[in-house]
N, C-alpha and C positions, 0 to 999 in steps of 0.2 A: 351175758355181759356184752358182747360186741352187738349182741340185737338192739342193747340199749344206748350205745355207745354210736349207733347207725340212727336211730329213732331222735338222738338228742341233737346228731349233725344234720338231720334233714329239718328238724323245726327249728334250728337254726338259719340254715340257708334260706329256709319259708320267710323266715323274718327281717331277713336281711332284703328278701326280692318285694315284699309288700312295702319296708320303708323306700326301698329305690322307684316304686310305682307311686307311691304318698309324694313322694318330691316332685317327681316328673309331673302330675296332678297338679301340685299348689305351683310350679311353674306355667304350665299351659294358661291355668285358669287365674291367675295374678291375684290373690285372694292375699289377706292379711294373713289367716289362721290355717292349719294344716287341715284343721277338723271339719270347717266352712269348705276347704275346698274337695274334701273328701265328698261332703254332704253336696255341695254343687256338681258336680262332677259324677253325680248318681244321680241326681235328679234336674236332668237340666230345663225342665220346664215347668219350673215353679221359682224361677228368680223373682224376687219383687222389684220391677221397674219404678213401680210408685211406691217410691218408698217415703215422698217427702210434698208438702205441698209447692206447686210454684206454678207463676202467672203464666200467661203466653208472651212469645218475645214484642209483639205488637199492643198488648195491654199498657192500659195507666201504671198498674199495681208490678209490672217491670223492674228490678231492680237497675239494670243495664241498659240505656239507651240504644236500640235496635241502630245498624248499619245496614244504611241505601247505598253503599258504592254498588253494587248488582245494579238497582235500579236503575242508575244513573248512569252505568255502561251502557244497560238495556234503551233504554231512552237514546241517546245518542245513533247508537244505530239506527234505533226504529225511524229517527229524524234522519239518520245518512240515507236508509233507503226510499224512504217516501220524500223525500228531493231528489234523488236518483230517478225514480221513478218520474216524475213529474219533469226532471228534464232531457229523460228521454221521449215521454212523450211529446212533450212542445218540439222538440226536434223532429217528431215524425211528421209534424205537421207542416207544410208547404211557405207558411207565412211567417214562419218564426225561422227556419232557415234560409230561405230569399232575406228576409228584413235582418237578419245576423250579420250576412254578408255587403249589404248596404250600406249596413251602419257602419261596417269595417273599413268600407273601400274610399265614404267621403273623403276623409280624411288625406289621402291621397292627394285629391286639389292644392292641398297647402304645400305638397312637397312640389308640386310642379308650377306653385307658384312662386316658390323658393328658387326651382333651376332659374325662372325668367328674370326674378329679381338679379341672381346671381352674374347672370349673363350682362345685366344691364348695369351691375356695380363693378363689374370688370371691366367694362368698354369705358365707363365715368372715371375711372380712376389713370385707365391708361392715357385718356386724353386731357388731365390734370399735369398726370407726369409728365409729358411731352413739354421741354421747357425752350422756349420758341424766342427770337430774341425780338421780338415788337410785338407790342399788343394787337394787332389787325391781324398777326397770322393765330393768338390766342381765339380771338372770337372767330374765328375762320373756322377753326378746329370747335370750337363751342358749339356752332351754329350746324355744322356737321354731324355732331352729334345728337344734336335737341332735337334734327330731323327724323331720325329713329325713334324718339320717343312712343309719334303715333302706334307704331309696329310693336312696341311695349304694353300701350295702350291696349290695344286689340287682343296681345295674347291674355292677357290679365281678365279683359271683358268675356272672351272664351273661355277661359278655363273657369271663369265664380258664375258664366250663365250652363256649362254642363254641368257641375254641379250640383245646382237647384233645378235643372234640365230632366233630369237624369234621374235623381230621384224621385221626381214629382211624377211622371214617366212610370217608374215601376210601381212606385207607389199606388199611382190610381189604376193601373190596371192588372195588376198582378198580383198585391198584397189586399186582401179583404178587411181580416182585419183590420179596426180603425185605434185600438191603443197602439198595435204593433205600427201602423203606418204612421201614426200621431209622432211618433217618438224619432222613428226615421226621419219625416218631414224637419221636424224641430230641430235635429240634429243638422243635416244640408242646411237651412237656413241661418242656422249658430255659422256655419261652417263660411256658408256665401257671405257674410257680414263680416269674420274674421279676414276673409279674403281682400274683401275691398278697401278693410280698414289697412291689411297691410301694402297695399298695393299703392292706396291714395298717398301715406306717410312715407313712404320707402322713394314715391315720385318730390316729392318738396325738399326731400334729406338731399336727394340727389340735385337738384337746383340750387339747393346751399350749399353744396359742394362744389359745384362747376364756379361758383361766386364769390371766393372767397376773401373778395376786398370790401364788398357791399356787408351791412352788419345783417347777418342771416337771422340776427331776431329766436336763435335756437332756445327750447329751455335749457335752464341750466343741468339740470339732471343729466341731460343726453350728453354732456362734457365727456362724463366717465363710459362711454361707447359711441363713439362720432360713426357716423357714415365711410367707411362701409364697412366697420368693424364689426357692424350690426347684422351681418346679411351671413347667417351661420346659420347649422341645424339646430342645434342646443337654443338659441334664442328663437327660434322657429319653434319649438317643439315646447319653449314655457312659454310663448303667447297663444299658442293650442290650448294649451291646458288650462291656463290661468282664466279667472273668470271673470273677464272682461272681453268688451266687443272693439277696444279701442289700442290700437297698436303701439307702443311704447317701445324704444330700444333699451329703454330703465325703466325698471319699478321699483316702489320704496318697498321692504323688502324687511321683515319681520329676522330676529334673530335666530331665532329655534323652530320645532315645533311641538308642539305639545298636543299628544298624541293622548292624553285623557280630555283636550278638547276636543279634538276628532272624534272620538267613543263617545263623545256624548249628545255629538251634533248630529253622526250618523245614524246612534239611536232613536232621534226627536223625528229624524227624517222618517226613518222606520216605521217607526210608530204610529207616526201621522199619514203615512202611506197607508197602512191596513185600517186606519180609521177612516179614512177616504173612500178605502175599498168597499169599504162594508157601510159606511154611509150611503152609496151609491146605489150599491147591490137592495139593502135594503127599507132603502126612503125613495130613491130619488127615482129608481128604474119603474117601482110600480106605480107613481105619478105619471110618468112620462105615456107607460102604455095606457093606462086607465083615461091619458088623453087623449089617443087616437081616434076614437071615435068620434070625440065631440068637434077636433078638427075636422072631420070629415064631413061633416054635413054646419057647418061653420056656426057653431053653438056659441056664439061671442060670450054670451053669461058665465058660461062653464068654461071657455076659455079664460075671460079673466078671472073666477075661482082658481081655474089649476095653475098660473100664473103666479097669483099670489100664495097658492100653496107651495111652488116649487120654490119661490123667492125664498123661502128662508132657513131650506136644502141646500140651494145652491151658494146661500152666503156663507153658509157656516163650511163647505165643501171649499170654496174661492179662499174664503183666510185662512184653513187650515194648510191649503193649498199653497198661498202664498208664505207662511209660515216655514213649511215644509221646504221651500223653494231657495227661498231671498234670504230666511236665517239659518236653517239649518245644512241646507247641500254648499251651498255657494261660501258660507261661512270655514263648513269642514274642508272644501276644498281648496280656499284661498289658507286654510295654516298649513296642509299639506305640503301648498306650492311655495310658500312662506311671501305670501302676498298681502301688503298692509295695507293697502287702501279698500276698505271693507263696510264704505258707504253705499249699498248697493240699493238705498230706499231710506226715503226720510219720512217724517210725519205724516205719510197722505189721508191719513185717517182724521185728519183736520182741514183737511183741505177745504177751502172759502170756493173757491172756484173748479171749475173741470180743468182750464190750466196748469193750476198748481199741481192736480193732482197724478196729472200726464207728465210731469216735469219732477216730480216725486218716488211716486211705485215702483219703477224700473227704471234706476240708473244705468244701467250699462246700455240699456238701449237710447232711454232718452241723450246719453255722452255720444254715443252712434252717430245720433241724428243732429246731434247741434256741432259735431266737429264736422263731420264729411256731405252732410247736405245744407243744412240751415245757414252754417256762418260761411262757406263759398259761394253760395248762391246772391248772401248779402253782400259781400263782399263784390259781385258781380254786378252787382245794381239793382240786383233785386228788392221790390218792397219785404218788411217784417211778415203781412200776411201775405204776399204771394208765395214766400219763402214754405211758411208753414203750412200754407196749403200743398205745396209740393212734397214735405215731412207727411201729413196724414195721408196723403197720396198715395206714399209708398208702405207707409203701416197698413192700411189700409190693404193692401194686396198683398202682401205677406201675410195679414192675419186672414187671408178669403183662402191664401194656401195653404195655409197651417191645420185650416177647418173643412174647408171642401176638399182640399185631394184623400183626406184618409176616409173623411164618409165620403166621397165617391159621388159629392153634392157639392155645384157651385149655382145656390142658391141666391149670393149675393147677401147672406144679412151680416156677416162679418163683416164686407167690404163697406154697406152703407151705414152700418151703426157706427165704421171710425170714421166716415166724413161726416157723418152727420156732427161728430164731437165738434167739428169747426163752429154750425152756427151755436151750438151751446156755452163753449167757449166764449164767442161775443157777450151771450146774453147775462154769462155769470162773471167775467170779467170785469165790469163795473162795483160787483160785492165788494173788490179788493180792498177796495180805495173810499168804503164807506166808512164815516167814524163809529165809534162805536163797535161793540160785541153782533149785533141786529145783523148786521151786515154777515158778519163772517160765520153765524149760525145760520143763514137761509142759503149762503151758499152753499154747506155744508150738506144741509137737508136735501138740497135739489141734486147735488153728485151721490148720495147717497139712494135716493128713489131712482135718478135717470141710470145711474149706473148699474147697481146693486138690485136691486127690488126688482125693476122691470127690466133691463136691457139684457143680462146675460141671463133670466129664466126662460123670457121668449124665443132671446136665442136658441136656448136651448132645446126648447121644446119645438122649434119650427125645424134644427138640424136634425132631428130624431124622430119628425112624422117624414121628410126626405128621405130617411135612411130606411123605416119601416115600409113606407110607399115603394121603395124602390128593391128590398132584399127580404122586409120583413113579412108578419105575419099577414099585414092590411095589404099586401100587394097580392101574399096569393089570392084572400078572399075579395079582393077585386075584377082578380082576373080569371077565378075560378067558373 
């Protein structure tokens, strides 16, 4: 009796420790059924994984559109480091850190043009205030002052000719590179024009100021900033930036800005920048060398072939260019600066004459040249064309430095191709004023072939057998 009494409590106990294993089981293994997890849990490698049909997450037949956020981290980086990459290598190179620091330090000129001015709107004012009781000890004091001008004069002429000094200097002989040195040069240049423009304006404000009985003839605008209210950093520091060459104490002056026009101006710029790149890299570079040779033994035939082949690489390169330029950087950068006067180029694409058309393309520079050279000179007694000849004079050498110091070649075709615009100018000048449409189509035609078609491919292609004669491949097999 107690044997069976022992027999019934131990297969009890058995049953009570196999259900507490059966639970522990169907917990581990999270199964719906006690009996499945029993069965799992004995055999564990016979699950059926495929238990159902279904697509891949990258398939049509998908039920769930696949998520790229992965990707698009991945991407991102792989973009942070291969820029990383790329600028630390340009850094390690000689011409992108010399030309970094160039470009940085131009700027400079203008704040030391700013002490002079300073110095010279202090002394103007102090000698206004002095209240004198006859007029003979006023002009006394007047005339004592005007004699310092020269001494203003000259720091001013100093400091806008080291500037373009200075850069032109490292430029041709230290920086190789010709886009790196192009940019630099371009910049000094920007740089020496803002200077003189403010130098020229800031001398006349001050003459109407020492004047103040005589009608100084001021614009009106300039009411709300008079002389020498004007002579600050902050007004220094928006005619730097603003994209004009012509010095204003006022600019009309937009209300906002509007920063989806920027993203879109900067984009076009973009764009049309790596379209240029790669127009360049891949049209325009293997004309250019496939023309070395035929320059070299002076294959006139094959020269005007590649001429005319380059003519219309290099046109589509020049509008995109100018595109790039006049609408889209200069655009972004006057909403930025919230600057309204945003006619930086009118119709030249109609242009009837070479006149027009110089008087057209590039307003800031053409405003340049007709406030601080053209219309003083006339004003001096100057004839109309002696005047202009003196304007293309000076384009004319700006644009010989703009192109020979970074190629490291002063050839001279930059210089004669903008005097030579004087006598074409005469000869297409007459179109203007013809009746009729006849008229304003040939002169059309003719600034289109003298300009476009031939003047800047030959250019091109005469600065680029200089540069290969001199660095490239034809020089060593010249000299080999």
């Amino acid at each position: 009796m107690t044997t069976r009494t022992g027999a019934i409590a131990s297969a009890r106990e058995e049953s009570q420790l196999n259900s507490r294993k059966g639970v522990q089981n169907e917990t581990e293994v999270a199964l719906p059924s006690t009996s499945t997890a029993k069965k799992r849990s004995k055999y564990r490698h016979v699950a059926a994984y495929h238990s159902e049909s279904r697509p891949s997450s990258l398939s049509r037949e998908a039920d769930v559109l696949p998520n790229f956020l992965g990707f698009r981290n991945l991407m991102v980086l792989v973009l942070v480091a291969m820029n990383l990459r790329l600028v630390i290598e340009n850094f390690m190179k000689v011409d992108v850190v010399l030309g970094s620091i160039l470009f940085a330090s131009v700027p400079c000129h203008l704040l030391v043009a700013y002490i002079i001015e300073l110095s010279a709107a202090t002394a103007a004012k102090q000698t206004v205030g002095r209240q004198k009781k006859t007029e003979k000890e006023k002009e006394h004091d007047q005339k004592v002052f005007q004699s310092t001008w020269p001494y203003t004069a000259f720091l001013h002429t100093l400091n806008a000719t080291l500037c373009l000094a200075v850069t032109s200097f490292v430029v041709y002989f230290y920086i190789h590179h010709p886009g790196i040195g192009t940019i630099c040069q371009l910049h000094a240049i920007i740089v020496w024009l803002k200077n003189c423009s403010y130098a020229f304006t800031n001398r006349d404000l001050r003459l109407a100021l020492l004047n103040p009985s005589a009608d100084p003839g001021l614009p009106k605008i300039y009411s709300s900033c008079p002389y020498p209210r004007n002579i600050t950093i902050n007004n220094l520091a928006y005619f730097w930036l603003a994209p004009t060459l012509v010095y204003q104490p006022v600019y009309p002056r937009t209300a906002s800005i509007r920063w989806s026009f920027v993203a879109k101006r900067l984009a076009e710029f973009v764009g049309l920048a790596v379209f240029i790149w790669l127009l360049s890299a891949q049209y325009a570079a293997p004309v250019l060398r496939n023309s070395i040779d035929k320059i070299a033994v002076m294959d006139i035939a094959s020269i005007l072939e590649r001429v005319m082949k380059l003519s219309t690489i290099s046109l589509i390169i020049w509008l995109a260019g100018f595109f790039a330029l006049f609408q889209a950087l200069l655009n972004a950068l006057a909403e930025v600066m919230r600057f309204g006067d945003r006619e930086f180029y009118t119709d030249w694409w109609n242009s009837s004459s070479l006149g027009m058309y110089w008087r057209s393309w590039n307003r800031p520079v053409y405003l340049f040249m007709k406030r601080h050279v053209y219309s003083p000179l006339v004003g001096r007694g100057w004839s109309p064309l002696a005047a202009s000849g003196m304007v293309f004079t000076l384009s004319a050498i700006l644009h010989e430095m703009l192109v020979g110091i970074p190629t490291h070649n002063f050839i001279g075709v930059a210089f004669f191709g903008m005097m030579f615009q004087l006598p074409l100018i005469s000869l297409t000048a007459p179109l203007d004023n013809m009746r009729g449409p006849e008229g304003r189509v040939i002169g059309n035609c003719i600034f289109w072939v003298s300009f476009c078609l031939v003047g800047q491919p030959l250019g091109a292609l005469l600065y680029f057998f200089a540069w290969q004669a001199k660095y490239g491949s034809f020089s060593l097999g010249m000299y080999s």
